[in-house]
PDB file of N, CA, C and O in Angstrom:
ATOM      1  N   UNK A   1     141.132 128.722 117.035  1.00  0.00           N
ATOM      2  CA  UNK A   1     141.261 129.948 117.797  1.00  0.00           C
ATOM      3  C   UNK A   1     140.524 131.066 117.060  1.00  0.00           C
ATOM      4  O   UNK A   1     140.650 131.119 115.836  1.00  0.00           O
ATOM      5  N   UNK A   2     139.593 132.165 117.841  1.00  0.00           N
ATOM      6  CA  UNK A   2     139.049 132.985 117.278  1.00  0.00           C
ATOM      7  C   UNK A   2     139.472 134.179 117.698  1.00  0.00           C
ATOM      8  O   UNK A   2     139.792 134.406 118.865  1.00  0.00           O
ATOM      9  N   UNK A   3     139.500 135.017 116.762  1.00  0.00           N
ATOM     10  CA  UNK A   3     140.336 136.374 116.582  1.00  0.00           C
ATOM     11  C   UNK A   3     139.117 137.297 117.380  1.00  0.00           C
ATOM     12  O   UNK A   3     138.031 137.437 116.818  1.00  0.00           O
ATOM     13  N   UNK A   4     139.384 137.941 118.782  1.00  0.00           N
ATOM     14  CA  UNK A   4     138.630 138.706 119.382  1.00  0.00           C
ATOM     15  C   UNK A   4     138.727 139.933 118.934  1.00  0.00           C
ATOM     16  O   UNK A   4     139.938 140.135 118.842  1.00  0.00           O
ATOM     17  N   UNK A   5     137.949 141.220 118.476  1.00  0.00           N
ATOM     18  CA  UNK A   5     137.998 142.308 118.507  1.00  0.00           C
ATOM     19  C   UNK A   5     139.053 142.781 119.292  1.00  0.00           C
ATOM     20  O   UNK A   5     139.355 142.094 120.268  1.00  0.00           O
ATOM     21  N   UNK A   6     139.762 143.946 119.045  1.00  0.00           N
ATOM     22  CA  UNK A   6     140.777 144.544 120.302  1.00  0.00           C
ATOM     23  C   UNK A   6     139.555 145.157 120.609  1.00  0.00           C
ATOM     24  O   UNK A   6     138.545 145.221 119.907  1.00  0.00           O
ATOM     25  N   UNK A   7     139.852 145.817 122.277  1.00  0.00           N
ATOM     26  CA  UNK A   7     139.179 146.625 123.222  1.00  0.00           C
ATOM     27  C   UNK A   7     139.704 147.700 122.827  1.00  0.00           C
ATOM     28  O   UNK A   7     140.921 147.782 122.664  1.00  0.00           O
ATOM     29  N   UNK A   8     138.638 149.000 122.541  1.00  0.00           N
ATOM     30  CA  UNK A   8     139.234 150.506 122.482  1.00  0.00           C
ATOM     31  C   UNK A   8     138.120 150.883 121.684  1.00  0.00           C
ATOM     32  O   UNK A   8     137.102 150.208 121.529  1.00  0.00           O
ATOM     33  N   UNK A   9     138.442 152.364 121.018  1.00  0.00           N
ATOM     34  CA  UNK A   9     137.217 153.113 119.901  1.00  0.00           C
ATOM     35  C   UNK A   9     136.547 152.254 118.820  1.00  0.00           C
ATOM     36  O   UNK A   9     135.346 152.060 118.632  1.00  0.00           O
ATOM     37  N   UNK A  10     137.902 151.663 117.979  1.00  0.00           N
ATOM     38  CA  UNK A  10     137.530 150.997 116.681  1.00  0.00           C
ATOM     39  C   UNK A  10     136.767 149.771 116.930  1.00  0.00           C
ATOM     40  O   UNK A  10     136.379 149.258 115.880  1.00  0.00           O
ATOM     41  N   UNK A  11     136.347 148.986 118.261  1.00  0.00           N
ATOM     42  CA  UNK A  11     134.984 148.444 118.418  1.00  0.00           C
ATOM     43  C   UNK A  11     134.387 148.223 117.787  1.00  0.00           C
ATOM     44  O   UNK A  11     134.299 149.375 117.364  1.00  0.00           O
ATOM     45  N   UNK A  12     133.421 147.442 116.886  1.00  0.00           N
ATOM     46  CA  UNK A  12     132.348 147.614 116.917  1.00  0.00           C
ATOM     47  C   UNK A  12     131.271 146.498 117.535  1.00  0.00           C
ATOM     48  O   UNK A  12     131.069 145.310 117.284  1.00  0.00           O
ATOM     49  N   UNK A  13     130.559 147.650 118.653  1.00  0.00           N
ATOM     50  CA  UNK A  13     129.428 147.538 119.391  1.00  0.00           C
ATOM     51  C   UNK A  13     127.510 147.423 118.708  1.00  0.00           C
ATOM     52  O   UNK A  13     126.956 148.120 117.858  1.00  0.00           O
ATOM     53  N   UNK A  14     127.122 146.584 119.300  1.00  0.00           N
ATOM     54  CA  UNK A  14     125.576 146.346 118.466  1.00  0.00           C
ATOM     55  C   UNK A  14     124.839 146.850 120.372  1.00  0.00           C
ATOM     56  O   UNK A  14     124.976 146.485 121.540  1.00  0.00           O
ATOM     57  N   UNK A  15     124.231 147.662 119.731  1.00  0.00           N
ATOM     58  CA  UNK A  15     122.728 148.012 120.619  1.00  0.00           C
ATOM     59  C   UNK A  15     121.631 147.974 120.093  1.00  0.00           C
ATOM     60  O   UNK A  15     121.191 148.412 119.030  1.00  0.00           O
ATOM     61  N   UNK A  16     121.058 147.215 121.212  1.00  0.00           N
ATOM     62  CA  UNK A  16     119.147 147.363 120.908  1.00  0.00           C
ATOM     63  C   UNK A  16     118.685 148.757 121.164  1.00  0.00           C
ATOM     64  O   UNK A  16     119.382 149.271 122.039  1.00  0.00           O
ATOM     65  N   UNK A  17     117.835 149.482 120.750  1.00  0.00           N
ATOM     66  CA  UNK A  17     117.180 150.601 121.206  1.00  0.00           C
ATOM     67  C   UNK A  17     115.610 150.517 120.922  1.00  0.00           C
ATOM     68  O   UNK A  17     115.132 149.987 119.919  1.00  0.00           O
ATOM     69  N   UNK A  18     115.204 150.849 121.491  1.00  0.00           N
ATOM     70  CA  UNK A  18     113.165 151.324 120.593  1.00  0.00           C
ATOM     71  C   UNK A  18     113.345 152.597 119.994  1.00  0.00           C
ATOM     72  O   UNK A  18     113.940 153.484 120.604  1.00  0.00           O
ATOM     73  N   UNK A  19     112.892 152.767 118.870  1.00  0.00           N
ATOM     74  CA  UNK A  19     112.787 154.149 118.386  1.00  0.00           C
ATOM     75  C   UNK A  19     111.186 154.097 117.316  1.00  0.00           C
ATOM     76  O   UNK A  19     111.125 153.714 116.148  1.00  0.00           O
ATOM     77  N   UNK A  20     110.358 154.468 117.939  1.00  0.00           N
ATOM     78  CA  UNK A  20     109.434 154.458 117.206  1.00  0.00           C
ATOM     79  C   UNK A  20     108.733 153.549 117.750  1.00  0.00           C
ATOM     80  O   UNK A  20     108.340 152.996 116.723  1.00  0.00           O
ATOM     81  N   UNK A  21     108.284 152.980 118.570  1.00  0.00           N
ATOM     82  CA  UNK A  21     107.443 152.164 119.507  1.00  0.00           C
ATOM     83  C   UNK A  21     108.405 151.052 118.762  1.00  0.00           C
ATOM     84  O   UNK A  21     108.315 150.055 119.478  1.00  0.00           O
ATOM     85  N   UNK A  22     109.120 150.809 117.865  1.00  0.00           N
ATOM     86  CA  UNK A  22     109.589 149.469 117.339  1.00  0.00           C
ATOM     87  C   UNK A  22     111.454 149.090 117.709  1.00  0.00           C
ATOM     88  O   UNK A  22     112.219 150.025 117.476  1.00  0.00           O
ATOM     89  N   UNK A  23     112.077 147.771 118.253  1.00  0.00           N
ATOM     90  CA  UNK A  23     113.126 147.933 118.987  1.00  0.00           C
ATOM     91  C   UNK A  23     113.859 147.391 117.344  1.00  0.00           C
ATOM     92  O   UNK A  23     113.478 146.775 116.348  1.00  0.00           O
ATOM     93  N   UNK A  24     115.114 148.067 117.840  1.00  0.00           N
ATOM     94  CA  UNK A  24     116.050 147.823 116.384  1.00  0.00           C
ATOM     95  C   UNK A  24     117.471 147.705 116.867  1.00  0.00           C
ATOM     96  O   UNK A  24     117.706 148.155 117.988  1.00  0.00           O
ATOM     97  N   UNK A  25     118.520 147.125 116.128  1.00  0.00           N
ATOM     98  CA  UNK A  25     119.999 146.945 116.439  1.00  0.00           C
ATOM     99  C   UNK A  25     120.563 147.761 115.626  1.00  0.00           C
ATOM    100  O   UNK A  25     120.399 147.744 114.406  1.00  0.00           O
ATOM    101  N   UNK A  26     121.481 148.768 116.429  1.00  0.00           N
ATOM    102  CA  UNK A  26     122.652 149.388 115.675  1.00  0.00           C
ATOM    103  C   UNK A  26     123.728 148.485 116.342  1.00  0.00           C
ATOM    104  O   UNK A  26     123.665 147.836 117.386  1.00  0.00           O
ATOM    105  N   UNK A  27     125.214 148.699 115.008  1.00  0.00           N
ATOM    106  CA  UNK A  27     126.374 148.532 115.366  1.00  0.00           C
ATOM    107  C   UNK A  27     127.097 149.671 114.975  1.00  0.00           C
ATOM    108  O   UNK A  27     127.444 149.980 113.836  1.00  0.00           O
ATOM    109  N   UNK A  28     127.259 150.171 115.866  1.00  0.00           N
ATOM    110  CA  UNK A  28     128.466 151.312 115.682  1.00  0.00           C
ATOM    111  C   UNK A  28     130.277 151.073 116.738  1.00  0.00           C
ATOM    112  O   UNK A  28     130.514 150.222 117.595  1.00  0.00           O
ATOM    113  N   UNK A  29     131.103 152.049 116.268  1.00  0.00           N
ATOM    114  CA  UNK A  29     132.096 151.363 116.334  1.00  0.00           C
ATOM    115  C   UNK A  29     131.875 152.426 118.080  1.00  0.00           C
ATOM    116  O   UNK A  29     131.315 153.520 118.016  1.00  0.00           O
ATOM    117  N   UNK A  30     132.386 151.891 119.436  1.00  0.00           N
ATOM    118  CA  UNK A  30     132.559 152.291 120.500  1.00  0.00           C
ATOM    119  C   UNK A  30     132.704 154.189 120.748  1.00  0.00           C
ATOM    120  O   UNK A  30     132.080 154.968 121.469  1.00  0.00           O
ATOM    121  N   UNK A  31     133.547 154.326 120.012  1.00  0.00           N
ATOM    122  CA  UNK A  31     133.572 155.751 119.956  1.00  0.00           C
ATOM    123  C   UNK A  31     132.563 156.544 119.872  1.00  0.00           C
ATOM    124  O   UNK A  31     132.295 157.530 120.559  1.00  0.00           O
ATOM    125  N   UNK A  32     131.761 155.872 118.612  1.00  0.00           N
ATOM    126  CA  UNK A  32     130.681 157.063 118.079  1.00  0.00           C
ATOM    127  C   UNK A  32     129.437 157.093 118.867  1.00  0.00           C
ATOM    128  O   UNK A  32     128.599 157.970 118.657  1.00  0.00           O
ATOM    129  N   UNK A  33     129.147 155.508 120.426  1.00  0.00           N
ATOM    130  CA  UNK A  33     128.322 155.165 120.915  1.00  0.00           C
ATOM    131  C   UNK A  33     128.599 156.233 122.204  1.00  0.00           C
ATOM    132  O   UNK A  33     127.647 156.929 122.556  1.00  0.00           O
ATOM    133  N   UNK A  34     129.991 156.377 122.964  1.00  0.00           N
ATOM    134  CA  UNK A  34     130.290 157.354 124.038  1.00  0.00           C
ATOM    135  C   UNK A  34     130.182 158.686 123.473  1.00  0.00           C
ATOM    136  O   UNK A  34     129.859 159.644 124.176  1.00  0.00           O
ATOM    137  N   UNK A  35     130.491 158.811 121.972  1.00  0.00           N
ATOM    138  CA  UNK A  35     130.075 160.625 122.106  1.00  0.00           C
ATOM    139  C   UNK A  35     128.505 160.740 121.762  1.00  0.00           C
ATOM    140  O   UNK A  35     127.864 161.740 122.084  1.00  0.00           O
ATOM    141  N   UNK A  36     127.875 159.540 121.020  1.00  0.00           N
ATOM    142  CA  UNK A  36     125.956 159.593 121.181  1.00  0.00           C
ATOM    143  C   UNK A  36     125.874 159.817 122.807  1.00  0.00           C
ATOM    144  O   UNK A  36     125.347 160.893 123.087  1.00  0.00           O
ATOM    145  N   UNK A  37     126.267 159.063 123.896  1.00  0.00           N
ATOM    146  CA  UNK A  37     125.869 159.379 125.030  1.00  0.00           C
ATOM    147  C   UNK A  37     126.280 160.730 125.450  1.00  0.00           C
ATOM    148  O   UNK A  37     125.302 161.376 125.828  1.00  0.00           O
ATOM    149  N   UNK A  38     127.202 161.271 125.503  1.00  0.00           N
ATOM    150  CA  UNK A  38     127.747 162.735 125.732  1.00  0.00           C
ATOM    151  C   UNK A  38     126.975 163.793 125.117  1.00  0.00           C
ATOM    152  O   UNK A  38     126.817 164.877 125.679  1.00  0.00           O
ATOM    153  N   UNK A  39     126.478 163.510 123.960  1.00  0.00           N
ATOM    154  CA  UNK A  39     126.006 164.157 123.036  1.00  0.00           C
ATOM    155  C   UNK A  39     124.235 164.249 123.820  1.00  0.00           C
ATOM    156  O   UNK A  39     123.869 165.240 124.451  1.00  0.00           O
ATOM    157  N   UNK A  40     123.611 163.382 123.661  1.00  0.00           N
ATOM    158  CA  UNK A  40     122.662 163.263 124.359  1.00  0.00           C
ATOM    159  C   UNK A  40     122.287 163.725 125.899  1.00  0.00           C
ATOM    160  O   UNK A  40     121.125 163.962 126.230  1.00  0.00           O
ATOM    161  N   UNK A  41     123.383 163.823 126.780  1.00  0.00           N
ATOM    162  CA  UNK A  41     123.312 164.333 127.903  1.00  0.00           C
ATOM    163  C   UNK A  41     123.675 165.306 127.736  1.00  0.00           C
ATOM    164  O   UNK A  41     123.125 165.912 128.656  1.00  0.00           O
ATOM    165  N   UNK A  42     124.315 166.103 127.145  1.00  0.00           N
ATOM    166  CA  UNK A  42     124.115 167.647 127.140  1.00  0.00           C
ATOM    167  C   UNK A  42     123.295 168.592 126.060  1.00  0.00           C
ATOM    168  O   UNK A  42     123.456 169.767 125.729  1.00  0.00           O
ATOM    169  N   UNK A  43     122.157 167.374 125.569  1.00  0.00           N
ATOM    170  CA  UNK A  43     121.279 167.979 124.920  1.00  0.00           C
ATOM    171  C   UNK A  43     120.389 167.427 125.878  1.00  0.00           C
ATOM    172  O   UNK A  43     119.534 166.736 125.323  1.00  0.00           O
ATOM    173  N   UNK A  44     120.285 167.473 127.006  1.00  0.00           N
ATOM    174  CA  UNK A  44     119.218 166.920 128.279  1.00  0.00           C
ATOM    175  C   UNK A  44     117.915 165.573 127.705  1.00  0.00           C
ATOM    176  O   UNK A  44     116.737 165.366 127.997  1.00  0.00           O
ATOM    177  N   UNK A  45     119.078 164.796 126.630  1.00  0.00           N
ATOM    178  CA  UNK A  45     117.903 163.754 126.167  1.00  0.00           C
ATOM    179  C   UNK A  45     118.038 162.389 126.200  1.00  0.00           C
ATOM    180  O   UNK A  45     119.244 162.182 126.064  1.00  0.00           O
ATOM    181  N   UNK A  46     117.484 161.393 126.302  1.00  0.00           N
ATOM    182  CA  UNK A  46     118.195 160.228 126.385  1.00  0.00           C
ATOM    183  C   UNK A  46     118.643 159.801 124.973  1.00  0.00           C
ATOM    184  O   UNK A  46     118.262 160.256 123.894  1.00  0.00           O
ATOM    185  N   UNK A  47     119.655 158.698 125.254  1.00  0.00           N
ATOM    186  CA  UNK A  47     119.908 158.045 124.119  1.00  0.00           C
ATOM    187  C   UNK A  47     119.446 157.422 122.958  1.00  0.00           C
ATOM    188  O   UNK A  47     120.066 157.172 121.924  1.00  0.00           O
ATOM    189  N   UNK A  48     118.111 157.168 123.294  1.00  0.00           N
ATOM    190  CA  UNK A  48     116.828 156.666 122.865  1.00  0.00           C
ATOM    191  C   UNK A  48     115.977 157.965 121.450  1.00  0.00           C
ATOM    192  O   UNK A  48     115.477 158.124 120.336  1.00  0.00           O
ATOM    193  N   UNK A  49     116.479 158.623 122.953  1.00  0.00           N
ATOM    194  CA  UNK A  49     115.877 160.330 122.346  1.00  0.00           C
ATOM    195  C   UNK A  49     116.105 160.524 121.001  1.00  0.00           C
ATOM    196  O   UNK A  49     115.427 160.729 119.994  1.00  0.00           O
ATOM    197  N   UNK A  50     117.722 160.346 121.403  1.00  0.00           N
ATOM    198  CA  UNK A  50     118.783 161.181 120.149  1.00  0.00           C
ATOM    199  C   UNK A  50     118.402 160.720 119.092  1.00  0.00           C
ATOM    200  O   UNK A  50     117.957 161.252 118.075  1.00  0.00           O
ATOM    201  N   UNK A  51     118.622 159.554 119.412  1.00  0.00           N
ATOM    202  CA  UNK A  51     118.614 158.142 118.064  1.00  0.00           C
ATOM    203  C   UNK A  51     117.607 158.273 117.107  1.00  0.00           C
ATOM    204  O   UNK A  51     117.735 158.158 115.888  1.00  0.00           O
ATOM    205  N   UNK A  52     116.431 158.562 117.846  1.00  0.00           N
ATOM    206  CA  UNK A  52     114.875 158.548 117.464  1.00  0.00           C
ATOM    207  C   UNK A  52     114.797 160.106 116.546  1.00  0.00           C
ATOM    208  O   UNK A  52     114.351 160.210 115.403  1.00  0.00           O
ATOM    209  N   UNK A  53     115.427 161.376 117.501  1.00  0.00           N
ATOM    210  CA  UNK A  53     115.707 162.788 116.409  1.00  0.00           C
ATOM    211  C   UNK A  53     116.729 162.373 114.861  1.00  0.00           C
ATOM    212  O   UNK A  53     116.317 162.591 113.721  1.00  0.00           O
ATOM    213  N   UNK A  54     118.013 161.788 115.170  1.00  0.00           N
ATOM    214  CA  UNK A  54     118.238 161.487 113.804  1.00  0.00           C
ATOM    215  C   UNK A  54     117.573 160.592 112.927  1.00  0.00           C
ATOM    216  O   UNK A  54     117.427 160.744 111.714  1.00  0.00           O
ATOM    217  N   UNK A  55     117.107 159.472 113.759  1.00  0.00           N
ATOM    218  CA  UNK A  55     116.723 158.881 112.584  1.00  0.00           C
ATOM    219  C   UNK A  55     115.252 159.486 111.884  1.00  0.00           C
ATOM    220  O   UNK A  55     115.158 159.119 110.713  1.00  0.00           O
ATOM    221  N   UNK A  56     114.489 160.040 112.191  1.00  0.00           N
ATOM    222  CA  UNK A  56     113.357 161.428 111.859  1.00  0.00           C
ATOM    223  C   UNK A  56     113.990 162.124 110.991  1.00  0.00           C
ATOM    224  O   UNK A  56     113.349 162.266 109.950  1.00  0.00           O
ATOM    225  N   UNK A  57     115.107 162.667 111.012  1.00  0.00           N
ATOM    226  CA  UNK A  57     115.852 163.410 109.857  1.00  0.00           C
ATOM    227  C   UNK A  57     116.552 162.898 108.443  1.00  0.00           C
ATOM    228  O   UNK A  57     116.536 163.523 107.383  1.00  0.00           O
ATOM    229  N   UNK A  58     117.198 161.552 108.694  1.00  0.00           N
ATOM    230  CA  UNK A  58     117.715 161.058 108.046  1.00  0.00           C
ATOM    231  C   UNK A  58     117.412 160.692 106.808  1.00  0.00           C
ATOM    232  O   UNK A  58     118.267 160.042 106.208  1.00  0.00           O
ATOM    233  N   UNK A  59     116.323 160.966 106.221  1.00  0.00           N
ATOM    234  CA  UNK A  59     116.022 160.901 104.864  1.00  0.00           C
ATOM    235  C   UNK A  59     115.996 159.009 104.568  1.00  0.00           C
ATOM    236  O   UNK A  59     115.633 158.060 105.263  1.00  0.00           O
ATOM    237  N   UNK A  60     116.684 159.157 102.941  1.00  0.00           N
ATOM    238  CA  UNK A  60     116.696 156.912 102.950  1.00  0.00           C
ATOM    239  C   UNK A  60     118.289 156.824 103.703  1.00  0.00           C
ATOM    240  O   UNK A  60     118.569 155.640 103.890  1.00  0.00           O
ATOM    241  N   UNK A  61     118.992 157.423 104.005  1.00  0.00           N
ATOM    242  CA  UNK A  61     120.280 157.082 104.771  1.00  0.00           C
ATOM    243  C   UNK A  61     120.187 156.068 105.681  1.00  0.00           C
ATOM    244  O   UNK A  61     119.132 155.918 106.297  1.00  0.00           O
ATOM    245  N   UNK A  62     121.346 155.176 105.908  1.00  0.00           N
ATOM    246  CA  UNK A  62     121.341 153.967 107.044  1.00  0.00           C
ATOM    247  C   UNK A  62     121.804 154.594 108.150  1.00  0.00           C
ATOM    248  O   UNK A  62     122.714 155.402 108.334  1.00  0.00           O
ATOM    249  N   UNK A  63     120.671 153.850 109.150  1.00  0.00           N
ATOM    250  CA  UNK A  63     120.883 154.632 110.323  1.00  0.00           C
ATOM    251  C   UNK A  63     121.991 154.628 111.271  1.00  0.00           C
ATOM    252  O   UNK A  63     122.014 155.378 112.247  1.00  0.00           O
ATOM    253  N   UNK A  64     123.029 153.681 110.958  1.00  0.00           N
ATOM    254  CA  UNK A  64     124.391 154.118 111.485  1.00  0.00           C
ATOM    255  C   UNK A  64     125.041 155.023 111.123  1.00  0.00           C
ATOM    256  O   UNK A  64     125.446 155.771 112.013  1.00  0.00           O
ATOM    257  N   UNK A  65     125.367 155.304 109.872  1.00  0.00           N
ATOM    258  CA  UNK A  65     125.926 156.054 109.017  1.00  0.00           C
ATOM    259  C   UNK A  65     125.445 157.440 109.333  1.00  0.00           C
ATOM    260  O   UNK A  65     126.176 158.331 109.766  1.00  0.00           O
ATOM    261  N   UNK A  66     124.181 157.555 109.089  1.00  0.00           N
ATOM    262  CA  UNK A  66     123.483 158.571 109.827  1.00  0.00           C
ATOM    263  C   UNK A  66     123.516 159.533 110.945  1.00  0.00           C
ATOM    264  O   UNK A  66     123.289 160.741 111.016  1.00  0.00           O
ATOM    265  N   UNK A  67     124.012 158.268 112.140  1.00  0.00           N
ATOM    266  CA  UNK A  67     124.597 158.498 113.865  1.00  0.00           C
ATOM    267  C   UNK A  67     125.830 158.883 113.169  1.00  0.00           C
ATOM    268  O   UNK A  67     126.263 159.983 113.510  1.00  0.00           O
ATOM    269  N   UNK A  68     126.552 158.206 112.214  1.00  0.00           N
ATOM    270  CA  UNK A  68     128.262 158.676 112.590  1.00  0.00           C
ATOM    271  C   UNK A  68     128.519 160.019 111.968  1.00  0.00           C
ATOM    272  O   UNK A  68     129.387 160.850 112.234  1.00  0.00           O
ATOM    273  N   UNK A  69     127.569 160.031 111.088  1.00  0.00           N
ATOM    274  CA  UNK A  69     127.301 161.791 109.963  1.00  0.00           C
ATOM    275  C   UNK A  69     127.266 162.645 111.773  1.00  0.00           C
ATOM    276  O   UNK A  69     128.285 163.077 112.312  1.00  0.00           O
ATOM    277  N   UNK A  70     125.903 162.699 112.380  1.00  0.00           N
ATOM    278  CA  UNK A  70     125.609 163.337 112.912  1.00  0.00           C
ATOM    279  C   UNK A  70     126.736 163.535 113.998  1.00  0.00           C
ATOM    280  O   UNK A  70     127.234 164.648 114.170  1.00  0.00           O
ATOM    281  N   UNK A  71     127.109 162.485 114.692  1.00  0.00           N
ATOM    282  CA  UNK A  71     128.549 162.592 115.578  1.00  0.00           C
ATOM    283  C   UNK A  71     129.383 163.461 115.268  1.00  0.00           C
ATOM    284  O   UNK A  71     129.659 164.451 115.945  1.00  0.00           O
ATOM    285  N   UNK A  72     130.126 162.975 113.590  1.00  0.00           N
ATOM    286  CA  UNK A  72     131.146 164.224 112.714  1.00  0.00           C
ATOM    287  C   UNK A  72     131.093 165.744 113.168  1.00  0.00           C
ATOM    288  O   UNK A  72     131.715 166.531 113.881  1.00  0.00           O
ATOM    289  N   UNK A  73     129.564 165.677 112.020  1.00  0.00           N
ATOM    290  CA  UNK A  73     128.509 167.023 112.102  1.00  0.00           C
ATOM    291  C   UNK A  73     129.075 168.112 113.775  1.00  0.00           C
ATOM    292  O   UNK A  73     129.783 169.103 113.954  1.00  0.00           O
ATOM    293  N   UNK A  74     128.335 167.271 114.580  1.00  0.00           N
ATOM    294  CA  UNK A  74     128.585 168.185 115.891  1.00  0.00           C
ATOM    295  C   UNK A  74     129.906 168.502 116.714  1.00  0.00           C
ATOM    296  O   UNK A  74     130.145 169.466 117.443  1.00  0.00           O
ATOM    297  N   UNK A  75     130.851 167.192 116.317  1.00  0.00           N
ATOM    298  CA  UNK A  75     132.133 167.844 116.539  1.00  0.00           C
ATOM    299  C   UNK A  75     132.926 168.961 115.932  1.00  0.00           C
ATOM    300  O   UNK A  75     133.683 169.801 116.418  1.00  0.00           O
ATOM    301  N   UNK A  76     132.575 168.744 114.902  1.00  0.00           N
ATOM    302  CA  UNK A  76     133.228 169.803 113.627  1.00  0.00           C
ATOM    303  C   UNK A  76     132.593 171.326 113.998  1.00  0.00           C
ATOM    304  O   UNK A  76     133.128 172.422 113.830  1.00  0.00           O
ATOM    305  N   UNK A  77     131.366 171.033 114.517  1.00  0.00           N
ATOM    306  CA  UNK A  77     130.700 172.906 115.020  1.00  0.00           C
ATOM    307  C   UNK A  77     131.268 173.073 116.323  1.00  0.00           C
ATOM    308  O   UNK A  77     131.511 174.245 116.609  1.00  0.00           O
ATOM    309  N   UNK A  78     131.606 172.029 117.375  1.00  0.00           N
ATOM    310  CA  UNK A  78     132.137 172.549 118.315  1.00  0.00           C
ATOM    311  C   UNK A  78     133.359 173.285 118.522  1.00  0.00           C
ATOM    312  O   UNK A  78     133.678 174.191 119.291  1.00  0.00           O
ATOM    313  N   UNK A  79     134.308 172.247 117.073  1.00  0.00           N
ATOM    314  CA  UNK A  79     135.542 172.732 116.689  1.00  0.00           C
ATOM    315  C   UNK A  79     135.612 173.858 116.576  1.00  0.00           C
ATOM    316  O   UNK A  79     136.308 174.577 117.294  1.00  0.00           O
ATOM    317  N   UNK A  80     134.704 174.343 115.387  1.00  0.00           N
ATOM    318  CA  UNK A  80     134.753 176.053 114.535  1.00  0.00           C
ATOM    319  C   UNK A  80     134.467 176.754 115.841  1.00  0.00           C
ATOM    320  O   UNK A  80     135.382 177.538 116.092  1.00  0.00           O
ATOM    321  N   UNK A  81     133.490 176.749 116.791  1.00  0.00           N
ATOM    322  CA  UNK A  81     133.370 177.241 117.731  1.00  0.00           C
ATOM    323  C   UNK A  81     134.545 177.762 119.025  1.00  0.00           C
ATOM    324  O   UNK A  81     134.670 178.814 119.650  1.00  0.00           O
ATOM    325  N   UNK A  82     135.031 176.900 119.033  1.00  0.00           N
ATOM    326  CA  UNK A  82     136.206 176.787 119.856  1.00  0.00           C
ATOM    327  C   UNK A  82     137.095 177.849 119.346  1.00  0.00           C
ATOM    328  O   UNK A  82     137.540 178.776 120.024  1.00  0.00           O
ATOM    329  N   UNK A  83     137.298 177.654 118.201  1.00  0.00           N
ATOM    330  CA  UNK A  83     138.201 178.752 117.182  1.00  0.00           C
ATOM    331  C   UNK A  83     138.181 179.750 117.106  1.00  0.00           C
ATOM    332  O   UNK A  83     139.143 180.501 117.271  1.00  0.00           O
ATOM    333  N   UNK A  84     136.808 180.120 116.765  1.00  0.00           N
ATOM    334  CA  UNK A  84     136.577 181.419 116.832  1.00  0.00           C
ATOM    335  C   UNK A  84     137.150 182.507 117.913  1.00  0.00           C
ATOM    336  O   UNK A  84     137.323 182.150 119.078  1.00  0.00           O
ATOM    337  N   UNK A  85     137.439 183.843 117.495  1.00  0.00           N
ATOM    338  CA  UNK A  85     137.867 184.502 118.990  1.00  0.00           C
ATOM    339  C   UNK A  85     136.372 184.911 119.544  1.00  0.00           C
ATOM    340  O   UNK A  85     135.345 184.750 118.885  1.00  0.00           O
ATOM    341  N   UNK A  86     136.433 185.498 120.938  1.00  0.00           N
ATOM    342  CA  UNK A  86     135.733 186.411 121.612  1.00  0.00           C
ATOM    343  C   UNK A  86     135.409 187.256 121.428  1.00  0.00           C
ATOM    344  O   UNK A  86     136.253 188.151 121.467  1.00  0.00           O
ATOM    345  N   UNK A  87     134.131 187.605 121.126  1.00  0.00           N
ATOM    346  CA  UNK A  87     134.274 189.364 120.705  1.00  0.00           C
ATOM    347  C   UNK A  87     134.506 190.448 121.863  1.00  0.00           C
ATOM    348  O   UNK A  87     134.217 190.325 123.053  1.00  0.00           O
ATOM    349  N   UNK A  88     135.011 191.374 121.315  1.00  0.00           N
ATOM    350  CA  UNK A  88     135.562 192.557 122.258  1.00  0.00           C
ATOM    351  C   UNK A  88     134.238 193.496 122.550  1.00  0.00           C
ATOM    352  O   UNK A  88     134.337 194.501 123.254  1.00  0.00           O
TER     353      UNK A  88
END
């Protein structure tokens, strides 16, 4: 008998993408793949897009690690954002 992954966030999911005319596999865990898509559609870019802007930035970092930095990264500014009051 083989032990299936549970279904939910802690996932982890493998995608093909092209980034750089060259196609590559990430595995990231489900979560961090629905907020790359969220993330990407309200930066009007595809998924492809995104992937291809971090990994351009990422210095020698692995490029999952990289996606899950950057995921963190933008929740945490939306957070402070949220927080902040309104100015009068």
């Amino acid at each position: 008998m083989t032990d299936a992954p549970a279904p939910g966030p802690g996932r982890v999911v493998k995608h093909s993408i092209v980034i750089a005319g060259h196609r590559t596999s990430i595995s990231l865990e489900d979560a961090f793949w629905r907020a790359l898509k969220d993330i990407a559609a309200a930066d009007g870019l595809s998924l492809a897009g995104l992937v291809a802007r971090v990994d351009a930035r990422r210095g020698g970092a692995n490029l999952s690690s990289a996606l899950r930095v950057f995921v963190l990264e933008r929740a945490m500014a939306g957070a402070l954002r949220a927080e902040r009051p309104a100015p009068l």
